[in-house]
C-alpha positions in Angstrom: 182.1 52.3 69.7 181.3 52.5 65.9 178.0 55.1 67.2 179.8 57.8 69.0 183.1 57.7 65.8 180.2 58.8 63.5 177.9 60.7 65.6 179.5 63.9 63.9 179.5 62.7 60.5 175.7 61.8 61.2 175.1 65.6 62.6 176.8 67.5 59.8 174.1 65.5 57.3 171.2 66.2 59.7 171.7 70.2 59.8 172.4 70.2 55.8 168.5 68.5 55.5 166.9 70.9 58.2 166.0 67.9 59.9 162.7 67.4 58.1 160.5 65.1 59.5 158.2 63.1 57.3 154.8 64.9 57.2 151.6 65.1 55.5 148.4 66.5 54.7 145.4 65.1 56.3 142.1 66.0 54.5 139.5 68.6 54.7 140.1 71.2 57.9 142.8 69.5 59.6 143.3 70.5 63.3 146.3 72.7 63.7 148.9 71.3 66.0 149.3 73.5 69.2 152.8 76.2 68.9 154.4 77.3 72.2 154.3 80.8 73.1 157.5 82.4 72.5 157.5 83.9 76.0 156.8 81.0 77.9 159.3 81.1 80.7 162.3 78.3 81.2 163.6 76.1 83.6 166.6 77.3 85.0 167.2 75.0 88.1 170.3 73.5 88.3 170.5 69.3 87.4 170.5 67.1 89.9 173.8 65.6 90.5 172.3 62.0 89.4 174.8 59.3 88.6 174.6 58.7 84.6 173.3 55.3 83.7 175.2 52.8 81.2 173.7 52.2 77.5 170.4 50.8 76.9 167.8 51.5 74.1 164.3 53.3 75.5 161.1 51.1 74.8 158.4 53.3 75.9 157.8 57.0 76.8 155.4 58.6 78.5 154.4 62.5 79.3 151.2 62.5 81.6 150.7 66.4 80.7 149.4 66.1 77.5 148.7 62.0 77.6 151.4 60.1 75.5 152.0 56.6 76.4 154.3 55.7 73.4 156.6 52.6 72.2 159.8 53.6 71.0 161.5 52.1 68.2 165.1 52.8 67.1 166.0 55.1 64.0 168.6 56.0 61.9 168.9 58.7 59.1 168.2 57.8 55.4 171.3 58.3 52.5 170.5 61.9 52.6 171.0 62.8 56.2 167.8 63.2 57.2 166.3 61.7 60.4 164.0 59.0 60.2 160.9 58.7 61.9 158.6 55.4 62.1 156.4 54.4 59.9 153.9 56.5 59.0 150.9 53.8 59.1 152.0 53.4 62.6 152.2 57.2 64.0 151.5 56.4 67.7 154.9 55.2 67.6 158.1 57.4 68.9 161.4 57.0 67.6 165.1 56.6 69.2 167.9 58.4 67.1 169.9 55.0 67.5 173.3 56.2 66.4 173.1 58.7 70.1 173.3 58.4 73.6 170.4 56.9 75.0 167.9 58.4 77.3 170.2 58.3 81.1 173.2 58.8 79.8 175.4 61.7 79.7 174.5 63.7 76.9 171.5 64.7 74.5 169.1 61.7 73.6 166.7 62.3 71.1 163.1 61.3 70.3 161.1 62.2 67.3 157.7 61.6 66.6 154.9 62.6 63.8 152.7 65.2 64.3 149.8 64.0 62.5 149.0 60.8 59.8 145.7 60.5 57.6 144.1 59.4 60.3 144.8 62.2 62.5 146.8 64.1 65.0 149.4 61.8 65.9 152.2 60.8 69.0 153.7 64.0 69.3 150.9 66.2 68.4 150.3 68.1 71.1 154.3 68.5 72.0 153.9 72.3 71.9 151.5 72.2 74.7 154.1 71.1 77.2 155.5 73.6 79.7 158.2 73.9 81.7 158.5 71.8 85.6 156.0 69.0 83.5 157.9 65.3 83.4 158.9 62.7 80.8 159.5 59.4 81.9 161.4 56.8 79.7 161.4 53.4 80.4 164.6 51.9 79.0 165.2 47.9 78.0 167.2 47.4 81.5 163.6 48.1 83.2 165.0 51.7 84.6 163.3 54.5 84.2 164.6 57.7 83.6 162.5 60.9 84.5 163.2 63.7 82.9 162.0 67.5 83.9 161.4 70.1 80.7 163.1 72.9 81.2 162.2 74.5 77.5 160.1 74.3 74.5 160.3 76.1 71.3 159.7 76.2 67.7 162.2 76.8 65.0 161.9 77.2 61.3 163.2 74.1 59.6 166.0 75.8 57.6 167.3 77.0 61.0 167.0 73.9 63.3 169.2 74.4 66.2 171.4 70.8 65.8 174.1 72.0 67.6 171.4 72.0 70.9 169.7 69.1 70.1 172.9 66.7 68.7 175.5 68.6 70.2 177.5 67.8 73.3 175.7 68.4 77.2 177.0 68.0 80.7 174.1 66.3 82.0 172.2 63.8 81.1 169.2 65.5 78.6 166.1 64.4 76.6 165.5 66.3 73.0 161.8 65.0 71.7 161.0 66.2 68.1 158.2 67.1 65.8 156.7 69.2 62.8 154.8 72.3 63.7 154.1 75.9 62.5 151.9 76.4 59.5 151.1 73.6 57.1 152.0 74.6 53.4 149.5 72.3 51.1 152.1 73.0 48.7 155.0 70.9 49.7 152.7 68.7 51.9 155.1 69.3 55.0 155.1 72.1 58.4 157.4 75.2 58.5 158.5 74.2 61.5 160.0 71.8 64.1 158.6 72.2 67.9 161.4 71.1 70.0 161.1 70.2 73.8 164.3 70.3 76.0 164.5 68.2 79.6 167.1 67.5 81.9 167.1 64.1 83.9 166.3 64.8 87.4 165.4 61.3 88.7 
């Protein structure tokens, strides 16, 4: 299938950009989106041996912990590699990186999200409060839902995004969901940082 002969291609351009998402400044005293600790522990149960399901695009996404109840729209990457998100005058919206698996299948999907908009924190805001054991259920266009247990979260400095575990090949079927973070620098009118959550499916 033409998505998984250019999957590579598609990864080599994402770790050249750093993976910035789209970001910007909201005005006067914006709230600071939450960071996880760098010592908060990990999952490190074993997946479930769940039979992977076939192919089909994730419509909404929901994480009870920290209260998103999200569409999800597909998403590409632009000319210069770097992921797209949706629109920004729509920023309770999540996005599917489309040219992946999808969310039940064997490998690493991937959701991204903005943090905040003009208007506010937005989806994926408070992504760095998440812990490990809390669920992320993803209901899919068949009507399945996959559930999916974080076993990690962590924040990175965007020139050393970690695409080889997000984009790169898994033995189990995984969820990556993606967002700005860190310290916002009024000067470029982006985050440092991505806050990355990790989850296996577990039912």
């Amino acid at each position: 299938m033409w998505w998984r002969r250019t999957l590579p291609a598609a990864v080599a351009l994402l770790a050249v950009s750093g993976l910035g998402l789209i970001t910007v400044g909201l005005t006067a005293d914006p709230a600071t989106p939450p960071r996880p600790p760098a010592d908060a522990p990990r999952r490190t149960e074993p997946a479930p041996d769940l039979v992977p399901l076939p192919r089909a695009a994730p419509v909404l996404v929901q994480i009870t912990a920290i209260g998103v109840r999200a569409e999800v729209v597909p998403v590409g990457a632009d000319a210069a590699g770097v992921l797209e998100v949706p629109p920004l005058d729509r920023p309770t919206l999540a996005g599917w990186y489309r040219h992946g698996v999808s969310p039940g299948e064997m490998g690493n999907a991937v959701l991204v999200g903005h943090v905040d908009s003009p208007a506010g924190p937005a989806v994926f805001f408070d992504l760095g409060r998440l812990r490990a054991g809390e669920q992320i259920q993803v209901t899919r266009a068949d009507t399945q839902v996959a559930t999916f247990t974080v076993d990690d979260v962590r924040a990175y400095p965007k020139e050393h995004f970690p695409t080889t575990l997000v984009y790169g090949p898994a033995d189990t079927a995984a969820l990556r969901l993606i967002t700005c973070g860190g310290r916002f620098d009024a000067a470029t009118g982006n985050y440092v940082d991505n806050v990355v959550v990790f989850a296996t499916r577990t039912s």
